[in-house]
C-alpha positions as CSV (number, residue, x, y, z in Angstrom):
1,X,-16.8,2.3,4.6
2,X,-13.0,2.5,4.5
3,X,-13.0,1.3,0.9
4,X,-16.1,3.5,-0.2
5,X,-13.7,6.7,1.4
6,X,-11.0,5.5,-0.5
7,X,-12.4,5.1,-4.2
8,X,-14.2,8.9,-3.1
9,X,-10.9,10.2,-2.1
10,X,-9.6,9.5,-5.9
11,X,-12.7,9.6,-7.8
12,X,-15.3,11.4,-6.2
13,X,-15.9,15.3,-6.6
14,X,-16.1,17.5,-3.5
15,X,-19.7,18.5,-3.7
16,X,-20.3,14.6,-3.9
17,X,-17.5,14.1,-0.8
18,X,-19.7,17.0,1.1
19,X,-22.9,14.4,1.7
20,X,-23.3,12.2,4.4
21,X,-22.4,9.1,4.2
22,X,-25.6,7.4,4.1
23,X,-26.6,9.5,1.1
24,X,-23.3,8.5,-0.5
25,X,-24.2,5.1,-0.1
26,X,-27.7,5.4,-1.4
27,X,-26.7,7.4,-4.7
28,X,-27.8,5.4,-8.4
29,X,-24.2,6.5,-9.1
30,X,-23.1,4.3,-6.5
31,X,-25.4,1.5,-6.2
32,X,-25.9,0.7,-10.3
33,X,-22.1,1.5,-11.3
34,X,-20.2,-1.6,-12.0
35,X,-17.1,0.1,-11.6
36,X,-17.3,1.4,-8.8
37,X,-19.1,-1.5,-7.5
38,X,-16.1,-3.6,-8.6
39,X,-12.7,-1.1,-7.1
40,X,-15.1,-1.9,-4.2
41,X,-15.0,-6.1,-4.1
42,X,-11.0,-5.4,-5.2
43,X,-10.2,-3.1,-2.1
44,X,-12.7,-4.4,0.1
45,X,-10.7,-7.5,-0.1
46,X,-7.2,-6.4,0.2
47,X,-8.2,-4.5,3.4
48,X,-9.7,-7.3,4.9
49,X,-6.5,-9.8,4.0
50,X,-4.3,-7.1,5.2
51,X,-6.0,-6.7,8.6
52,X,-5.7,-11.0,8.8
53,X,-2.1,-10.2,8.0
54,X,-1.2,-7.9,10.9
55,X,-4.0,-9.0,13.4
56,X,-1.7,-11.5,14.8
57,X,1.0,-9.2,15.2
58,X,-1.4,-7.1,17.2
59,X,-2.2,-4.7,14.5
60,X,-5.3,-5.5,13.8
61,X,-6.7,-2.2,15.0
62,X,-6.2,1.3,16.0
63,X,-2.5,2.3,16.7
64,X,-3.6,3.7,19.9
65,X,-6.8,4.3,21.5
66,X,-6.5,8.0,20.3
67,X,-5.3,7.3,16.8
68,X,-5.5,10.6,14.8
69,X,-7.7,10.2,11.4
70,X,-4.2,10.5,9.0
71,X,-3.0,7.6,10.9
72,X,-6.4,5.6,10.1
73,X,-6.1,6.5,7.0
74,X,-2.4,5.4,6.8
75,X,-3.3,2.3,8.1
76,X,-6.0,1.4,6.8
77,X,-6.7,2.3,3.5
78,X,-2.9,2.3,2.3
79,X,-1.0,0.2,4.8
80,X,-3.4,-3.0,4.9
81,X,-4.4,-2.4,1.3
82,X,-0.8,-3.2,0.0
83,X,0.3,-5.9,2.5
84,X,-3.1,-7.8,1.8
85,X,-2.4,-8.7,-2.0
86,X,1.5,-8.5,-1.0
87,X,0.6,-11.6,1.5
88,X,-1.2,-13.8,-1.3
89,X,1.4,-12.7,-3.6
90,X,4.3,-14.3,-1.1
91,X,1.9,-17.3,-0.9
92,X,1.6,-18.1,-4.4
93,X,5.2,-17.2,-4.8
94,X,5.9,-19.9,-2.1
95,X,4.2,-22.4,-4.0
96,X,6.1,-21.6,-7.0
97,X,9.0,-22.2,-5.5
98,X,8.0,-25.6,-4.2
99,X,7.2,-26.3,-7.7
100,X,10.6,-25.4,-9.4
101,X,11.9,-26.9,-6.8
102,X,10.5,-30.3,-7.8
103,X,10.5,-30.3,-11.2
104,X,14.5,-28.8,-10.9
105,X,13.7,-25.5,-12.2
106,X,15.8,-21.6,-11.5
107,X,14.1,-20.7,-8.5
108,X,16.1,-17.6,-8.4
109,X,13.5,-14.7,-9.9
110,X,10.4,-15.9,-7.6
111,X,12.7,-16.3,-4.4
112,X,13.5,-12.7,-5.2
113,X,10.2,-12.1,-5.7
114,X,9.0,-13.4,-2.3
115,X,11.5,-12.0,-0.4
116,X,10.5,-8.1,-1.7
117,X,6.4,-9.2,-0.6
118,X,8.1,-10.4,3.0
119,X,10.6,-7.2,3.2
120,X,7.6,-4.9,2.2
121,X,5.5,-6.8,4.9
122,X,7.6,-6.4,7.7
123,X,8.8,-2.8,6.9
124,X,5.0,-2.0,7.5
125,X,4.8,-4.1,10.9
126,X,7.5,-1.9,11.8
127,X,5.8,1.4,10.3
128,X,3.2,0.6,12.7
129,X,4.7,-0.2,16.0
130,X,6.0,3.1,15.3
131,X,3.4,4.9,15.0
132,X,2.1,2.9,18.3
133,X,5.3,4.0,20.2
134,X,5.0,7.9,19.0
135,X,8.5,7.0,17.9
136,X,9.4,10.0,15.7
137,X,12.7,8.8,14.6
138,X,11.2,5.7,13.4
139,X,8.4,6.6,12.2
140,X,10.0,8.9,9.3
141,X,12.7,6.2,8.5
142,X,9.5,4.3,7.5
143,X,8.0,6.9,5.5
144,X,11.6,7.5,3.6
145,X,11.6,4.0,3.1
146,X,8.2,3.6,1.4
147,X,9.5,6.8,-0.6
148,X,12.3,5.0,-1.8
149,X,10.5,1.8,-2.5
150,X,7.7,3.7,-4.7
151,X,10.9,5.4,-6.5
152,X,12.2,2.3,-7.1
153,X,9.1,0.4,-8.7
154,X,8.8,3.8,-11.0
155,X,12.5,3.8,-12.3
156,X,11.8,-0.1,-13.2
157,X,8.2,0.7,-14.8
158,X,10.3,3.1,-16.9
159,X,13.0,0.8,-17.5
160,X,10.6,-1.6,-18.5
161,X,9.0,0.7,-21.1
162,X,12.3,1.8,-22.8
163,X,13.9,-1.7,-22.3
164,X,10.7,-2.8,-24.3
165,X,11.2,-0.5,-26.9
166,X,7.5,1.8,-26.0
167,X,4.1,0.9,-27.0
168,X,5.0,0.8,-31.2
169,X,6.9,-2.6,-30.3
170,X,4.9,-3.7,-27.6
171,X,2.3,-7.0,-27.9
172,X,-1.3,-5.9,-26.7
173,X,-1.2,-8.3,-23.6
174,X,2.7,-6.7,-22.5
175,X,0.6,-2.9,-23.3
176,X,-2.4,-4.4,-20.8
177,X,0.7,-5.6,-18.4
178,X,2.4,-2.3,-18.5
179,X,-0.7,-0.2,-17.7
180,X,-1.5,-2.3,-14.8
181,X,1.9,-2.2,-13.5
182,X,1.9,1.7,-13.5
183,X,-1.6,1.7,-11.9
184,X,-0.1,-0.1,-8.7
185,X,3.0,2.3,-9.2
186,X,0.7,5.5,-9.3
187,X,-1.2,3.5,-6.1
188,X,2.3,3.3,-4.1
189,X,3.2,7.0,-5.4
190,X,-0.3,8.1,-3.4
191,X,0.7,6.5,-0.3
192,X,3.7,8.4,-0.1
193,X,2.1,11.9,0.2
194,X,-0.4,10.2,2.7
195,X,2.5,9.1,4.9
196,X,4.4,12.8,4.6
197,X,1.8,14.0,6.5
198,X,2.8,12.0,9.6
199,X,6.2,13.0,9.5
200,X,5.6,15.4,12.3
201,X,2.3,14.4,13.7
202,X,4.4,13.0,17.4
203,X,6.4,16.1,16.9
204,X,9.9,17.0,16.1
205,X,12.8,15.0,16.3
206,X,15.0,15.1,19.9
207,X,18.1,13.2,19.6
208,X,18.5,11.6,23.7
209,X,22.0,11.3,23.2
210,X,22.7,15.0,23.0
211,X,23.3,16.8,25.8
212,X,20.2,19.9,26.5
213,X,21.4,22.9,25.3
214,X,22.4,25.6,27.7
């Protein structure tokens, strides 16, 4: 459901949004579209390796037992979507590493690597317990910090583009790279707006520290 809400959310039309779900579900433009069919299997997945990710941690479900439909969203739909292929990324990344390691190759560029999919990982752990703890303060220095990181991967996507002299000098295969690269970048872009709107869904900020006013 989470996944079908998702794809609708960036695809779907708002007459088509207006239906109940069931009839969403039973539409020919659902059922017999491959595409669809597929972003399905592809966030489906994530989701579901996201949720094994922070159900340990004891995030494997709502926030709070009256978690607000933005925070479901939040959670769901952007912040176990990302840490799910982030996780098998860090685990193939490990492995790689073992590998240089043995056959005395730079381990540098994957360790790097792995340690951006564990920083990403835990900033989200974080991101949560905040939103658990109705910690305002903590809560926005988590949506800044997603903000920054999505500016971040678009200034290299660019750099990457110019650096590779635009599409009239790229291979087809670096073209094919580059597109998918911006597709995860517009992804991480998206999840910024969602996360603005909980910057003041426990209220405003009240620093303790400050004496009341008089």
């Amino acid at each position: 459901e989470e996944s079908h809400m998702m794809i609708l959310a960036i695809c779907g039309s708002e007459s088509f949004l207006a239906k109940p779900l069931d009839e969403q579900l039973a539409s020919p433009w659902v059922i017999y579209n491959p595409v669809y069919l597929a972003i399905m299997v592809i966030c489906a997945a994530s989701i579901a390796s996201g949720k094994w990710v922070h159900a340990p941690l004891g995030q494997g479900g709502p926030v709070r037992d009256d978690e607000t439909q933005v925070e479901r969203e939040a959670r769901i739909q952007w912040i176990y979507m990302s840490d799910g292929p982030f996780a098998m990324g860090a685990i193939l990344q490990i492995l790689d590493i073992i590998y240089e390691l043995i056959f005395d190759e730079p381990v540098y560029d994957t360790a790097e690597a792995l340690v951006i999919a564990l920083a990403y990982i835990a900033g989200n752990y974080f991101f949560l317990r905040a939103l658990t703890r109705r910690d305002v303060l903590e809560t926005r220095i988590a949506i800044l910090a997603n903000a920054t990181f999505a500016v971040g991967i678009t200034i290299i996507l660019i750099f990457g583009y110019v650096e590779n002299g635009g599409f009239t000098y790229m291979s087809w295969d670096k073209e094919a790279t580059w597109f998918l690269r911006a597709l995860v970048v517009v992804m991480f872009v998206a999840a910024t707006f969602v996360f603005a709107q909980l910057w003041n869904i426990h209220g405003p900020y009240v620093d303790a520290s400050r004496p009341p006013s008089s």
